[in-house]
C-alpha positions as CSV (number, residue, x, y, z in Angstrom):
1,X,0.1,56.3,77.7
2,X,1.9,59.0,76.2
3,X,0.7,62.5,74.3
4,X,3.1,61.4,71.5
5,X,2.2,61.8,68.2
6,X,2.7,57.7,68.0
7,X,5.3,55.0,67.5
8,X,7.9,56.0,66.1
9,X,9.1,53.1,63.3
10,X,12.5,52.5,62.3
11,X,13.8,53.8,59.0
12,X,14.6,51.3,56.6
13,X,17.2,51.7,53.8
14,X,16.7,54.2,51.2
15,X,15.5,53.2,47.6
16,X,17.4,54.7,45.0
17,X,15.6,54.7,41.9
18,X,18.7,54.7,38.8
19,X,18.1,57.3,36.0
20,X,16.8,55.6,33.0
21,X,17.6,56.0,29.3
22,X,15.0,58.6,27.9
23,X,13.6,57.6,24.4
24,X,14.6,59.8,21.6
25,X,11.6,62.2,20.7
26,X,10.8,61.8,17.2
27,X,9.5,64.7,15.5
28,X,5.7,65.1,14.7
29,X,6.2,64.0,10.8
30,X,7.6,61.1,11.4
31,X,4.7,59.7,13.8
32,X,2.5,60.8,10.8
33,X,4.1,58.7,8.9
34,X,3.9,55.9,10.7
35,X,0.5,55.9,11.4
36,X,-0.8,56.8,8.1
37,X,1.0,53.9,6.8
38,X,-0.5,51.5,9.7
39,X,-3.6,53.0,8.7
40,X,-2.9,52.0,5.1
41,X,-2.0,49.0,5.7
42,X,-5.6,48.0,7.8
43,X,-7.4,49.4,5.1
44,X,-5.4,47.4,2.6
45,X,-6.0,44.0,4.6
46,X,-9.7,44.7,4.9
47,X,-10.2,45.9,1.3
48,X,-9.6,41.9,0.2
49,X,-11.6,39.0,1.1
50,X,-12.3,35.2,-0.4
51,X,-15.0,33.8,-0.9
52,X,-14.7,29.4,-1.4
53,X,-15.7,27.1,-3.4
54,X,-18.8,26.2,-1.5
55,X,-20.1,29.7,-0.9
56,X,-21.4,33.0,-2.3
57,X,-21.3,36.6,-0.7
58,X,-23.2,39.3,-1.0
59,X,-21.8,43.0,-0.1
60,X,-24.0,45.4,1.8
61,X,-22.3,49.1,0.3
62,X,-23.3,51.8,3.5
63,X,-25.8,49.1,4.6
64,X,-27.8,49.2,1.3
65,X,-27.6,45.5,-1.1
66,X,-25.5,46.1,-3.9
67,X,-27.8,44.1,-6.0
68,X,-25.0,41.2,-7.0
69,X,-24.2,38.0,-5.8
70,X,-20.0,37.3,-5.5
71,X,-18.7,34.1,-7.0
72,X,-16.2,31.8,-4.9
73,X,-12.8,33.5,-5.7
74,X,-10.7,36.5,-4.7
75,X,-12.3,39.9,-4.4
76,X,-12.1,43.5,-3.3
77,X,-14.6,45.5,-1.1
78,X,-14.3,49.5,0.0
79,X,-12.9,49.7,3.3
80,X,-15.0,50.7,6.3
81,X,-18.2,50.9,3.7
82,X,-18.6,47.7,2.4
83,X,-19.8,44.6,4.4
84,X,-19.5,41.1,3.2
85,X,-22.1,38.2,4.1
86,X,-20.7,34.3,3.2
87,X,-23.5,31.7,2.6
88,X,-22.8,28.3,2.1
89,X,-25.1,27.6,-0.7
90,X,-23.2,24.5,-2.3
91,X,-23.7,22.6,1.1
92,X,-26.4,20.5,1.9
93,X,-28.0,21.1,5.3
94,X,-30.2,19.1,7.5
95,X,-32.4,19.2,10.5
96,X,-33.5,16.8,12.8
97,X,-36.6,16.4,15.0
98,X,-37.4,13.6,17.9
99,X,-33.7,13.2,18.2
100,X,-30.2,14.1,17.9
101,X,-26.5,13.0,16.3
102,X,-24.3,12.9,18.8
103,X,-21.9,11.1,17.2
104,X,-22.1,11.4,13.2
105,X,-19.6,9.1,11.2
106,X,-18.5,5.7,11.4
107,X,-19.9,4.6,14.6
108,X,-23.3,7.3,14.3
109,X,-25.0,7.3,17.8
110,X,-28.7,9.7,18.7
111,X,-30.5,10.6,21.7
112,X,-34.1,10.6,22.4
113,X,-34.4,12.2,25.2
114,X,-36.3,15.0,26.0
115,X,-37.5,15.7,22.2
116,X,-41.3,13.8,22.6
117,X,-42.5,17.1,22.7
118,X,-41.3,17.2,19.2
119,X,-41.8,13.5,18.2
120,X,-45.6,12.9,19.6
121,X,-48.0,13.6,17.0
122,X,-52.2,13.3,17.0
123,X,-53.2,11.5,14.0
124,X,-56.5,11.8,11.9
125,X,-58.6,8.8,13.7
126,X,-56.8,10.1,16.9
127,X,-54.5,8.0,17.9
128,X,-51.0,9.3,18.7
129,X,-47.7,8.5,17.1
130,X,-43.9,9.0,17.8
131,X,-42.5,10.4,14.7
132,X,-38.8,11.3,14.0
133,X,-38.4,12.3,10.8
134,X,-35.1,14.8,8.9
135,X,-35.6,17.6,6.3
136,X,-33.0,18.1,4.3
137,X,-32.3,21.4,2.9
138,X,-29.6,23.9,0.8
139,X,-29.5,28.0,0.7
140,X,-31.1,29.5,-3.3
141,X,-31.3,33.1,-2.6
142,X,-28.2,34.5,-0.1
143,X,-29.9,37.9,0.2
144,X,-33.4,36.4,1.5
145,X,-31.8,34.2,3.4
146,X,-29.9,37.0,5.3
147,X,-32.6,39.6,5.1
148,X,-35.8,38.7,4.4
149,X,-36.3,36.8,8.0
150,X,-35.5,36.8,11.3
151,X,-33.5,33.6,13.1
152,X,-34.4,32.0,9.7
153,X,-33.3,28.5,10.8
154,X,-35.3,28.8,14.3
155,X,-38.3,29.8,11.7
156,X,-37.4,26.9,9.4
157,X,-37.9,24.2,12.0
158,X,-41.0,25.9,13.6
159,X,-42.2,25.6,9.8
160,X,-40.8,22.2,9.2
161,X,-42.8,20.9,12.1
162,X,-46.0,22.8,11.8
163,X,-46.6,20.9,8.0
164,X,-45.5,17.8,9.6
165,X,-48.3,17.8,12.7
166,X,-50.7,19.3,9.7
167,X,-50.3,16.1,7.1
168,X,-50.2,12.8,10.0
169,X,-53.3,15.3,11.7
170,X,-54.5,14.4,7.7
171,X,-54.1,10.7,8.2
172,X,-54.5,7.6,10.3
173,X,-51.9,5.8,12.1
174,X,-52.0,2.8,9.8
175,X,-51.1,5.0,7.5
176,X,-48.7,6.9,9.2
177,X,-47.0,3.6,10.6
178,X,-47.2,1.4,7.4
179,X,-48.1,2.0,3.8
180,X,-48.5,5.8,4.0
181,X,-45.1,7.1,4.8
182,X,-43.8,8.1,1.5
183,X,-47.1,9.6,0.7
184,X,-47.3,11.6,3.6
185,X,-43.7,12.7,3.6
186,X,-44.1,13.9,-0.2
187,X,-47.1,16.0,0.8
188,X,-44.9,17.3,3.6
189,X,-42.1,18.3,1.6
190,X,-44.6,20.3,-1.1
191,X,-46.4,22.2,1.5
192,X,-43.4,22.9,3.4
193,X,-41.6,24.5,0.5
194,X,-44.6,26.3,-0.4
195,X,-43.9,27.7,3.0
196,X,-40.4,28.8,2.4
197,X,-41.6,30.3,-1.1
198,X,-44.3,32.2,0.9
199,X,-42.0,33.6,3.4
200,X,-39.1,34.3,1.3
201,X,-36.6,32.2,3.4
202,X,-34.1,31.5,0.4
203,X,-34.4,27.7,1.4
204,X,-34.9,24.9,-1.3
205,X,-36.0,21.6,0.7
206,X,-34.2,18.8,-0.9
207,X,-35.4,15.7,0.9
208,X,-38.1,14.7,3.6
209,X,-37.6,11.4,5.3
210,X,-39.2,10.3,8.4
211,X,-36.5,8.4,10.2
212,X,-38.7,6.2,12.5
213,X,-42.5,6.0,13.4
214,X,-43.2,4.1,16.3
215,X,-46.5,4.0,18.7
216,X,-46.3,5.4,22.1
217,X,-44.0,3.0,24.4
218,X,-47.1,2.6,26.7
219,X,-49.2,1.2,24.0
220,X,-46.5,-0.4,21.6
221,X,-47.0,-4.3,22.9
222,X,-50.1,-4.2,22.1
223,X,-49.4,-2.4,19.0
224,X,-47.0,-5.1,18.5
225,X,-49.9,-7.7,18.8
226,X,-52.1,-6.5,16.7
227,X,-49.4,-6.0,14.1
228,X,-48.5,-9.9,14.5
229,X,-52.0,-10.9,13.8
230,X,-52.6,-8.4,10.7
231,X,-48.7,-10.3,9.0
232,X,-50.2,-13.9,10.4
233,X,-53.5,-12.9,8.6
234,X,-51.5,-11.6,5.1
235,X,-49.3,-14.7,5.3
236,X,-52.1,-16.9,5.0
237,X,-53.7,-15.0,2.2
238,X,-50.7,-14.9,-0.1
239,X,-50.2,-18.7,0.6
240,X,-54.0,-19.3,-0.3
241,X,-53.6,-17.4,-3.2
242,X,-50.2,-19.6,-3.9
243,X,-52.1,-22.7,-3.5
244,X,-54.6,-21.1,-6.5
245,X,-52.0,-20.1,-8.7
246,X,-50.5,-23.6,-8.2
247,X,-53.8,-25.4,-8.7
248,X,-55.6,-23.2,-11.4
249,X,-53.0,-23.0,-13.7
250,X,-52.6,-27.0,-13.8
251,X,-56.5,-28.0,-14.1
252,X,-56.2,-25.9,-16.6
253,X,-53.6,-27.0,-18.6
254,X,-55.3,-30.6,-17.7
255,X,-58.7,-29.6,-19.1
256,X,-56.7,-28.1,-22.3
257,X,-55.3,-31.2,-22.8
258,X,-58.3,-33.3,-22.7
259,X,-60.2,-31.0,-24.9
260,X,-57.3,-31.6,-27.3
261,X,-56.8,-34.9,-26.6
262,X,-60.5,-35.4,-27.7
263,X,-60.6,-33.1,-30.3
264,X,-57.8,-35.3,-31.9
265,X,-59.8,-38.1,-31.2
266,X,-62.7,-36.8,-33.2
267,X,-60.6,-35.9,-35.9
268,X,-59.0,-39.6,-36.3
269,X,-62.6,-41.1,-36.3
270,X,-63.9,-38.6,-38.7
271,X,-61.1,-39.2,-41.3
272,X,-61.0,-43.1,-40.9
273,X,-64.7,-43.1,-41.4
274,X,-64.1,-40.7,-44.5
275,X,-61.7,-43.3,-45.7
276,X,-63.3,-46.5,-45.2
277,X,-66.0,-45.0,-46.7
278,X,-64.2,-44.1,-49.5
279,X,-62.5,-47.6,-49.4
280,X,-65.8,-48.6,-49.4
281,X,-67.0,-47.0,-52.8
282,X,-63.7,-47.7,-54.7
283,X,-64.6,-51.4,-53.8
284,X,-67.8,-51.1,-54.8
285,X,-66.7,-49.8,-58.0
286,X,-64.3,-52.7,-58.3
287,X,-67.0,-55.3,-57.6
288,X,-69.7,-54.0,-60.3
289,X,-66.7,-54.2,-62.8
290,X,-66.2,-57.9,-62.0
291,X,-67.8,-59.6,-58.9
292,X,-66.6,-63.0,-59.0
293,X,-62.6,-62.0,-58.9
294,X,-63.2,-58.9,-56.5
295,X,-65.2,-61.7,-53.9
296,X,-62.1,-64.2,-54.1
297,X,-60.1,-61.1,-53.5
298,X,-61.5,-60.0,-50.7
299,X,-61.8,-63.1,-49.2
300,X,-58.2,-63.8,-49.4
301,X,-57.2,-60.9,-48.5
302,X,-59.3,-61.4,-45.4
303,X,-57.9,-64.9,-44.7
304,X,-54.4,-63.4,-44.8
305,X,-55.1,-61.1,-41.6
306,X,-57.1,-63.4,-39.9
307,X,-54.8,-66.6,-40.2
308,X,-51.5,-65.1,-38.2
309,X,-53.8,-64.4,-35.0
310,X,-54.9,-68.2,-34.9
311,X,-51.6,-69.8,-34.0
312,X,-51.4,-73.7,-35.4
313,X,-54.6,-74.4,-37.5
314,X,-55.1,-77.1,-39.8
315,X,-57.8,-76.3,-42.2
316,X,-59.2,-79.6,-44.4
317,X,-61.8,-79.8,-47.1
318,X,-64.8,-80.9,-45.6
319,X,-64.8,-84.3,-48.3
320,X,-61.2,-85.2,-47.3
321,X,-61.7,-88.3,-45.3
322,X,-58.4,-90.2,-45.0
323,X,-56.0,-87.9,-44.2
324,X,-57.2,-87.0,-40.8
325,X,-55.9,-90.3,-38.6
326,X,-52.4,-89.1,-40.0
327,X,-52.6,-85.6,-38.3
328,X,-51.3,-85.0,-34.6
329,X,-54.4,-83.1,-33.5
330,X,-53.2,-82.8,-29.7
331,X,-51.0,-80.0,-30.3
332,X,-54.1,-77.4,-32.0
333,X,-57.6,-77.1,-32.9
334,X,-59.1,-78.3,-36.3
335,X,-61.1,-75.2,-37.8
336,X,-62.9,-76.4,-41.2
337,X,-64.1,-73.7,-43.4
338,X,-65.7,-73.9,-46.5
339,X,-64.1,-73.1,-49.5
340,X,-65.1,-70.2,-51.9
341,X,-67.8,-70.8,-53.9
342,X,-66.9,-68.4,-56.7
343,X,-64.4,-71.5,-58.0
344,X,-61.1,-73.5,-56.7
């Protein structure tokens, strides 16, 4: 090898860089100018802002509350000093717990998973439940909201589920399961706002609902069982208590009827007694004032009822003799009866 200094490389072609146009130097006013007015201009766009229909703002003036809240609308703020907060507090929010939307609208679909550390609650007799439930809830006070606490909607559901473990821990599982669900979910809602009051969250809680409350899925057959016999058992109460209303009411209206019916009765026998006797007397009266002619009355008068019930009678005097081998006697019976003794 050499003592060279090293290869020697070919020379390539010379670049020749052209000589470009030089912008025009503007003088030092001008460029004051210009950015003053840029200047202006930012400030300008930054001194308006709009507030909508659904919200209100509040300003913070060199990081102190002005002390007003903004109505929806256009409105001007001081550049660089003032800082504007928007709240939404004309919509209704809502939080969820056990499970999750992941699809909200026509065709709404949730998830279960991984939230039964939310969902799995101890009861009062201790038993365990798996409760989902929704708290619904809308912004009051924009400033408290803001301010007053930190990650306020973190503290809102640590809140939200703390009264929730506190009123089922209150209350059996039949309860929680059955016919205690409104209860317990109206308690829930008090205590929780009473809550929000306390810690100055700027939240109004608007509705509670628990969304489902099942049993654990290890224990829910049996669950199921139990629950089968407990609708069997009510089933045949309320048709016992059918049959009762069916039978009651109608012995009863049976028994009223023969009380009336007999009451009637009594009433008929009194009043035709009354009147026979009555009969009786003005008879009585009759026959004192002339006994023959009241007699011959009467016992004509009793002749003409008797007489239609006898069918064909032939009735003789007792001294008429000759007449009788003239009378067909095969078709009826020959009654004789004495005549009246009071006369002819």
């Amino acid at each position: 090898m050499g003592t060279g200094s090293g290869p020697k490389w070919p020379k390539g072609p010379e670049i020749v860089i052209p000589n470009l146009p030089k912008m025009p130097r503007l003088p030092g006013r001008t460029i004051g100018i210009v950015v003053l007015a840029v200047v202006a201009i930012v400030l300008l766009l930054n001194s308006y802002y709009q507030v909508e229909p659904e919200e209100e703002a509040i300003v913070l003036r060199l990081g102190r509350y002005t002390g007003e809240t903004i109505k929806p609308g256009p409105h001007f703020k001081i550049p660089l000093i003032d800082r504007v907060f928007r709240v939404p507090v004309n919509r209704q929010r809502k939080v969820e717990f056990g499970f999750r939307t992941l699809q909200p609208g026509v065709r709404t679909r949730y998830t279960e998973t991984d939230f039964k550390d939310e969902s799995l609650m101890l009861t009062g007799d201790l038993n365990v439940a798996d409760v989902e439930w929704i708290v619904q809830y809308r912004i009051v006070n924009p400033y408290n909201y803001k301010f007053k606490v930190r990650n306020v909607e973190e503290t809102f559901r640590d809140l939200s589920e703390a009264v929730t473990r506190a009123v089922i821990g209150d209350s059996s599982v039949d309860e929680v399961l059955t016919i205690g669900r409104e209860r317990i979910a109206s308690e829930a809602k008090v205590q929780l706002q009473a809550l929000c009051d306390k810690f100055e969250t700027g939240i109004k809680v608007e509705q509670f609902v628990f969304q489902d409350v099942n049993p654990p899925d290890k224990v829910k057959p049996s669950f199921n069982e139990v629950n089968e016999s407990i609708q069997q058992k009510e089933r045949l109460i309320n048709e016992a208590w059918s049959e009762y209303n069916k039978a009651v009411p109608r012995a009863k209206g049976v028994a009223e009827q023969q009380i009336r019916s007999a009451e009637g009765y009594a009433i008929e026998r009194v009043n035709n007694a009354k009147g026979d006797a009555a009969r009786f007397l003005a008879l009585l009266k009759e026959y004192r004032k002339a006994p023959a002619v009241t007699r011959k009355r009467l016992y004509l008068e009793t002749i003409e009822k008797v007489f239609p019930a006898l069918g064909d009678r032939v009735i003789v005097d007792e001294d008429l003799r000759n007449v009788l081998p003239l009378l067909n006697l095969d078709k009826g019976t020959t009654a004789t009866l004495p005549a009246p003794k009071g006369g002819k």
